[in-house]
C-alpha distance (Angstrom), angle and dihedral (degrees) to the residues before:
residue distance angle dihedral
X1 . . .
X2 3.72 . .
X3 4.33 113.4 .
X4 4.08 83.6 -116.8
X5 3.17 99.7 67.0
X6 3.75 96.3 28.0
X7 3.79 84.3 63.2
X8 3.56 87.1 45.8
X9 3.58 96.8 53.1
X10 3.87 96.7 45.2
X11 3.83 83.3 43.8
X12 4.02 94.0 52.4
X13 4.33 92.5 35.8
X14 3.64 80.1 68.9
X15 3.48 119.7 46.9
X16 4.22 80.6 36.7
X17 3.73 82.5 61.7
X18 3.61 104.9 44.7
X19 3.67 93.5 49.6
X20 4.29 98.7 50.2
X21 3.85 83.0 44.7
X22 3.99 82.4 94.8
X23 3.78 88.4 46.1
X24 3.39 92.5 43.5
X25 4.02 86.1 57.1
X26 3.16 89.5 47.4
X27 4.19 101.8 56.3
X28 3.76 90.5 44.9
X29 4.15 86.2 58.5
X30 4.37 96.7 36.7
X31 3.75 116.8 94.6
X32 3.73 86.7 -125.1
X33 3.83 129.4 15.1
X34 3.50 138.0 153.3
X35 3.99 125.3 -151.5
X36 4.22 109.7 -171.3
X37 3.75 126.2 160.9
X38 3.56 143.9 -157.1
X39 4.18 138.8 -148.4
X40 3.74 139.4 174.1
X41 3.60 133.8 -174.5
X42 3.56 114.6 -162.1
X43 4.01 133.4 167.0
X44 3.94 123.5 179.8
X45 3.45 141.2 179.8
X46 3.89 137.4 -156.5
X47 3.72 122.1 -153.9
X48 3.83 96.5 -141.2
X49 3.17 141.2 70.5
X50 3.64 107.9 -166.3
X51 3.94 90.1 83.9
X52 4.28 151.6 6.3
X53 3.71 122.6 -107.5
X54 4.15 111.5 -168.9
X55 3.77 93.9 -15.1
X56 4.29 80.9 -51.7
X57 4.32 124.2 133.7
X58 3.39 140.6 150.5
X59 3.76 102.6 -66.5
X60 4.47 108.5 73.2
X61 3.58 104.9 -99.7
X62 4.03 126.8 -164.8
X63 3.74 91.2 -175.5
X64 3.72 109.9 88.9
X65 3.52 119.8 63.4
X66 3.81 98.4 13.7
X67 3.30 117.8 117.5
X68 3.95 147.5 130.0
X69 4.39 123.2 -134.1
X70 3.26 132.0 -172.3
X71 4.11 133.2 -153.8
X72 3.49 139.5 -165.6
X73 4.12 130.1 -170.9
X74 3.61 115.0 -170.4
X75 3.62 118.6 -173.0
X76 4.07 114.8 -144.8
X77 3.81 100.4 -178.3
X78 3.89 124.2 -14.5
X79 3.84 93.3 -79.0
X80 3.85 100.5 35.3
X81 3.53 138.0 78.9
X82 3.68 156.2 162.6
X83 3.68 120.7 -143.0
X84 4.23 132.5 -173.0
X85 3.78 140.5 166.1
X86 3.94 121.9 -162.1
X87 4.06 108.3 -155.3
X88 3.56 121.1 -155.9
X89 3.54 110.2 -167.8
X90 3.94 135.8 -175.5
X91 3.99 100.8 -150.4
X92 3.15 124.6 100.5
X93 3.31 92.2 -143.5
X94 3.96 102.1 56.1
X95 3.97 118.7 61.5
X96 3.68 121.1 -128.5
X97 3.34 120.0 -132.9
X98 3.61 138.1 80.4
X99 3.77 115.7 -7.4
X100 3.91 104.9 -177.8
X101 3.68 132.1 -11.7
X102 3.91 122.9 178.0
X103 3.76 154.1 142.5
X104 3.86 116.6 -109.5
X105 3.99 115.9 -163.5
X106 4.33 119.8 -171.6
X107 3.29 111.6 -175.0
X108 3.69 92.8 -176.4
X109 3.96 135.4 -20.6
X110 3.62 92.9 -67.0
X111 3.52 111.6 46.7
X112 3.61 128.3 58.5
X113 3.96 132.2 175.0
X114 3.94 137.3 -166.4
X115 3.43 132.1 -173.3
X116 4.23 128.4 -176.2
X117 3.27 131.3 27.0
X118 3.73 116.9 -1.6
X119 4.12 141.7 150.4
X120 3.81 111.5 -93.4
X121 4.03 98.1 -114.5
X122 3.82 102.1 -134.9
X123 3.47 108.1 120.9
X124 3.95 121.4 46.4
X125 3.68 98.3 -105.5
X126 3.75 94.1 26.9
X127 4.20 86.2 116.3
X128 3.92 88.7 52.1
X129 3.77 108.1 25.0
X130 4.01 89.7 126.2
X131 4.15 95.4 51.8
X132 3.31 95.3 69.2
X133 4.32 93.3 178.3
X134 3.98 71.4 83.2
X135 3.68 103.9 77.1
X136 3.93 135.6 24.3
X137 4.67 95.8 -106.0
X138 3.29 123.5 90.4
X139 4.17 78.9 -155.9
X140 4.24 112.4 25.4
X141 3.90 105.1 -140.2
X142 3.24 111.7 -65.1
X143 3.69 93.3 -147.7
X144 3.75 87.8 76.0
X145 3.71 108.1 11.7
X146 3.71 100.7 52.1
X147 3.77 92.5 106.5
X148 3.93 103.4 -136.2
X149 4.06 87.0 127.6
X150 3.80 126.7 79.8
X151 4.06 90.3 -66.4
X152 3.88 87.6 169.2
X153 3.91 143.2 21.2
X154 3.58 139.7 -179.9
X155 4.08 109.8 -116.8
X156 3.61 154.3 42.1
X157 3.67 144.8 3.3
X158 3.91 146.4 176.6
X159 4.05 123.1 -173.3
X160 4.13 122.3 -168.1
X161 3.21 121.4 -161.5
X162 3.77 131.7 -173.9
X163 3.83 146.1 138.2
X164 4.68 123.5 -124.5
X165 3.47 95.7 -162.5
X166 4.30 107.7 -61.0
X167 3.87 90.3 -6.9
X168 3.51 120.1 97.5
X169 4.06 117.9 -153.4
X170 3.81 125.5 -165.7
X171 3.96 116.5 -176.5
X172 4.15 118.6 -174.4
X173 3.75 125.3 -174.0
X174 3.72 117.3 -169.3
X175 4.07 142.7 -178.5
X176 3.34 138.0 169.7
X177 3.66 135.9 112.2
X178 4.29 131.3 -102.9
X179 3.74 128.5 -137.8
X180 3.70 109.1 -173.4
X181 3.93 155.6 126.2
X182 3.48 110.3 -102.3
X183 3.81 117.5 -156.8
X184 3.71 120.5 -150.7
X185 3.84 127.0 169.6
X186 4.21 103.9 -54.3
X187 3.59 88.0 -24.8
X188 4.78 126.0 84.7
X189 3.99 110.4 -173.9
X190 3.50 122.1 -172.8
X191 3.87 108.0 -127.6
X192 3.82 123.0 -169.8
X193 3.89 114.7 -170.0
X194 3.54 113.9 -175.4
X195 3.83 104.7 -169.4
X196 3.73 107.8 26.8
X197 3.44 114.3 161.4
X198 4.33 143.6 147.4
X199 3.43 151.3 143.6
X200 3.86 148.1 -103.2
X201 3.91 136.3 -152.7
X202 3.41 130.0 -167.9
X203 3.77 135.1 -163.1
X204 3.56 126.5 -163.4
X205 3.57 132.9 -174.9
X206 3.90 126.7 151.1
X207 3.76 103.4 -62.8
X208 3.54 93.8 -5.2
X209 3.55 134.2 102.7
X210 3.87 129.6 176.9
X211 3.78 125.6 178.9
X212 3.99 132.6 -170.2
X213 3.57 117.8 -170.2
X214 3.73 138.1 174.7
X215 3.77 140.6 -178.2
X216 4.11 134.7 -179.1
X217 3.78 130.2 -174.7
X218 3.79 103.8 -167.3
X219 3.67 111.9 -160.7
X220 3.63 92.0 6.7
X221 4.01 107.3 -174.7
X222 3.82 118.2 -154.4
X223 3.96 128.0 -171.3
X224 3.78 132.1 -163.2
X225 3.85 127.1 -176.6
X226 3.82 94.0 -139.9
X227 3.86 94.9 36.0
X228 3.74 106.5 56.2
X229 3.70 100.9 51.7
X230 4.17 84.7 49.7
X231 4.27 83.3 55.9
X232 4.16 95.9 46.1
X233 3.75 85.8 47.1
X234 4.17 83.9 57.5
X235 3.20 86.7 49.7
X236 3.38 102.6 53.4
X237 3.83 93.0 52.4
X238 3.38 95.7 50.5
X239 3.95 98.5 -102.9
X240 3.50 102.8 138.4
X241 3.48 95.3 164.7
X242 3.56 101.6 63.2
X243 3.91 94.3 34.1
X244 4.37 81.9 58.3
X245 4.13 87.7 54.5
X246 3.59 89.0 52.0
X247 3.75 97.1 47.6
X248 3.88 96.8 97.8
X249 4.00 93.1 -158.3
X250 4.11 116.0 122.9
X251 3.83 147.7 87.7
X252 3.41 126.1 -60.2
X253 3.69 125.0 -161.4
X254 3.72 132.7 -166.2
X255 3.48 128.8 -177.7
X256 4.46 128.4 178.0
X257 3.62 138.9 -173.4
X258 4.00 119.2 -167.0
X259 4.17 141.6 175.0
X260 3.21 133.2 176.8
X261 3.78 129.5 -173.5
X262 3.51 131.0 -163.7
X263 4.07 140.2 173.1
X264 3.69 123.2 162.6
X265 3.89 96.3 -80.1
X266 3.63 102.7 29.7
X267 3.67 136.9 44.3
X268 3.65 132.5 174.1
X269 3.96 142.9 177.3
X270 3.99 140.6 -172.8
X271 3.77 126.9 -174.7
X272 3.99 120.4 -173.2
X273 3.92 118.1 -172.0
X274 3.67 130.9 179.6
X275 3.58 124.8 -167.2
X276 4.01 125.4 -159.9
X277 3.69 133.2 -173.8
X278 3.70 137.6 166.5
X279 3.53 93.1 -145.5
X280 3.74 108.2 112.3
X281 4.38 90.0 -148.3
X282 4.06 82.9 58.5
X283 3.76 131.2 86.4
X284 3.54 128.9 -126.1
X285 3.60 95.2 -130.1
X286 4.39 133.8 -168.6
X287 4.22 110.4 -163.0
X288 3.46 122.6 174.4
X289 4.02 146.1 143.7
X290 3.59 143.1 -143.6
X291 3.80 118.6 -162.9
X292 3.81 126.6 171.5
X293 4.02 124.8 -175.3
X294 3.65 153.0 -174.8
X295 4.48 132.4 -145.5
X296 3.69 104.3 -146.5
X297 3.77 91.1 -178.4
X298 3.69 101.7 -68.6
X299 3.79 99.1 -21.2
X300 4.31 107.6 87.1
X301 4.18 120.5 -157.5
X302 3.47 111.9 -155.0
X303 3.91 135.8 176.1
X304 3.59 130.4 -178.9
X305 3.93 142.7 -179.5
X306 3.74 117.3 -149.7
X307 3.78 125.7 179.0
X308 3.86 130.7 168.1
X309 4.08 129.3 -168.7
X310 3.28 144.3 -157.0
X311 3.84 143.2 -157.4
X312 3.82 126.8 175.8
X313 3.47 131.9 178.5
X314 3.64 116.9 -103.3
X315 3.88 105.6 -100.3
X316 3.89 111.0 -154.1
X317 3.73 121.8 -153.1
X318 3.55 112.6 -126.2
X319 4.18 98.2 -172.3
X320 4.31 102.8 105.0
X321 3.74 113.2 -124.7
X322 3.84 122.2 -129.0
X323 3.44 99.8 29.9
X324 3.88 106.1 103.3
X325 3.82 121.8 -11.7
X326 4.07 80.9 -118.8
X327 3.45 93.3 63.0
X328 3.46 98.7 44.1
X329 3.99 94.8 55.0
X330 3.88 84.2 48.0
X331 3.68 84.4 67.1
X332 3.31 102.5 36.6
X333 3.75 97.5 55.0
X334 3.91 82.1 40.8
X335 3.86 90.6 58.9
X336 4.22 86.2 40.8
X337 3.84 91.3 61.9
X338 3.66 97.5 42.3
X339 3.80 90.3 51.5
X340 4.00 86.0 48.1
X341 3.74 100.5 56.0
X342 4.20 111.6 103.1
X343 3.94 114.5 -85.5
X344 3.49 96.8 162.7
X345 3.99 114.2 -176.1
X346 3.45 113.7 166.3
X347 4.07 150.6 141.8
X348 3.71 127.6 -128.4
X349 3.57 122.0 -154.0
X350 4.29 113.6 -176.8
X351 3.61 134.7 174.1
X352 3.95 116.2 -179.9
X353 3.80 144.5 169.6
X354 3.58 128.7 -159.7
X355 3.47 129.7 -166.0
X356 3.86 121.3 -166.8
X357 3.49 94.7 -153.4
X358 4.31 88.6 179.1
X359 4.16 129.2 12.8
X360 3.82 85.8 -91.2
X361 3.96 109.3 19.6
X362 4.22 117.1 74.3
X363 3.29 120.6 173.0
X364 3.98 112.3 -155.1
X365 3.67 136.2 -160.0
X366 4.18 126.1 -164.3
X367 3.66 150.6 174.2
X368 3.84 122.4 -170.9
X369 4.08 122.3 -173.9
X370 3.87 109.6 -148.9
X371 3.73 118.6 -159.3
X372 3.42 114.3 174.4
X373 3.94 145.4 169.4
X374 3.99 106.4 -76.9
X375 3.84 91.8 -153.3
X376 3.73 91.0 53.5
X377 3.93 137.4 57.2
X378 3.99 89.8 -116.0
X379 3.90 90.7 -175.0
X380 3.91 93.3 -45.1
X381 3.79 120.8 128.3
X382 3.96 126.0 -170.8
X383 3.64 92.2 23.0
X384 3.64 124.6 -168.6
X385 3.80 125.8 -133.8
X386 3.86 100.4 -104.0
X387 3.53 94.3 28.8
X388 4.26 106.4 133.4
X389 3.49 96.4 -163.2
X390 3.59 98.7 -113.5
X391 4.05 123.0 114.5
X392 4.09 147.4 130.7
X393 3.61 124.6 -96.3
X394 3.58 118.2 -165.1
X395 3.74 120.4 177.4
X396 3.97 131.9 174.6
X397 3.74 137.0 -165.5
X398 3.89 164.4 126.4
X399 3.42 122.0 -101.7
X400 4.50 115.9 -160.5
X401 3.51 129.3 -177.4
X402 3.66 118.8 -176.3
């Protein structure tokens, strides 16, 4: 354990604990309430050091995905109740506080209801991407998990569930709106989407499991410190064009198919996501993951390919060259930040082994191979000239729940 994040964590234990001491007070007063935990440990290393990969370099760092959350449920009346998770986190790049905090009412078996602050339920782990004693990666694929969408909103939502003979069938509605940094390659934005909202299906049968998932941010409206003086500048000289492709305003659509298949000696899992946007400074881009696995009693072997693309429009530049030397480092530090903004292409090899060395302790051991496009970012931040996007990530750690 480095003294950084030690600090950190003694740092974080406490303000975590002095804000659940109301919740705390609360649980020991409810008829019914729950108070469970989480904790990871992790350490990782990259074998370059032309670049960063998820806050990762060449030096062993424990600071990154560490961190310790706590949860409470507290039941007000058989079919009501408040729910909230405290997240302590290591990163510098992730704020610890509180990560969701709602009230849940089931009227019956079928219906449930949420309302506050809750995780947007795209992906398949998007409701426990931070415990990670929940899946078999030290590191879920980045291609999909790596959180620069709308991971969270403040609203609404409805869950069905109901049973056609030996299939199982889950429907979720949900609406809200998200107010956030979002964090992509060297670049954080702050987006504000008013009327977020989508849907989820799920199929199950036996082993099976299928999932359908959607999301759209209409009018989405996205700000960046170093971008939005660039566009007034435009503006100014008349260059409407380019000021319009820096106006981050627009829809964004997502849409994800899933399975995952498991029998008492196999287990396997594929997630395909596809990102649209009628922003002309965004990518069109195509995620998805294969992983395949084996239980050797309590040890699991996994391996999994990820890969993401992306395809943007051609942007042209409409500032003339070699009229002024003004104008021509207009368009020069036009064509700079057009070049910066995230295209991240890039394949994911993993192998990993966990070992649940107790019912709620694993401790977890991977190596990833990333290969990615050496014109592009591809996940990368603080690149290097030289750097060809290629490099080793190997990451370690203990994952509690309590």
């Amino acid at each position: 354990m480095t003294p950084l994040f030690l600090r950190a964590f003694i740092h974080y234990l406490f303000i975590g604990l002095c804000t659940l001491t109301p919740c705390f007070a609360m649980a020991a007063l409810a008829p019914s309430a729950e108070i469970s935990g989480f904790a990871r440990f992790i350490g990782g290393y990259l074998d370059t050091d032309g670049a960063k990969y998820q806050g990762y370099d060449d030096a062993l760092s424990a600071s990154q995905a560490s961190l310790i959350g706590i949860q409470t449920n507290i039941a007000l009346t058989p079919g009501l109740s408040v729910s909230g998770q405290l997240l302590m986190h290591s990163s510098a790049d992730r704020d610890s506080g509180v990560e969701w905090l709602y009230m849940r009412y089931s009227p019956n078996e079928n219906w449930q209801f949420k309302a506050g602050r809750l995780r947007t339920p795209v992906l398949r782990y998007s409701d426990v991407i931070d415990v990670g004693f929940a899946y078999p990666w030290i590191s879920a694929p980045q291609q999909l998990y790596s959180g620069y969408l709308f991971s969270h909103y403040e609203g609404a939502s409805a869950r069905y569930r109901t049973r056609v003979g030996q299939v199982g069938i889950n429907l979720e509605g949900y609406y809200g709106q998200y107010k956030d940094d979002i964090n992509a390659s060297d670049a954080s934005y702050s987006a504000n989407v008013e009327g977020l909202y989508g849907g989820i299906v799920d199929v199950m049968y036996g082993r099976l499991q299928l999932r359908f998932a959607s999301l759209f941010a209409p009018d989405s409206d996205t700000d960046n410190a170093q971008i939005d003086p660039l566009r007034d500048a435009m503006l100014q000289a008349g260059f409407s064009r380019n000021a319009k492709v820096l106006d981050f305003k627009g829809d964004v659509d997502l849409y994800l198919m899933g399975a995952n298949y498991e029998t008492l000696d196999w287990f396997g899992a594929a997630e395909w996501m596809k990102i649209n946007s009628k922003l002309e400074v965004l990518s069109t881009s195509t995620n998805y993951y294969v992983m395949v696995g084996r239980y050797f009693g309590d040890v699991q072997l996994h391996l999994t390919y990820a890969n993401s693309r992306n395809t943007r429009k051609t942007i042209e530049n409409e500032i003339p060259i070699g009229l002024s030397a003004q104008l021509d480092q207009l368009a020069l530090v036009f064509d700079q930040v057009i070049g910066a903004l995230p295209q991240d292409d890039l394949s994911t090899y993993t192998v990993g082994v966990r070992w649940d060395a107790r019912p709620n302790v694993a401790v977890k051991l991977e190596w990833s191979h990333l290969r990615g496009d050496a014109n592009k970012a591809s996940y990368f931040t603080h690149i290097q000239p030289g750097f060809d996007r290629q490099a080793n990530l190997l990451q370690m750690g203990v994952e509690w729940v309590f």
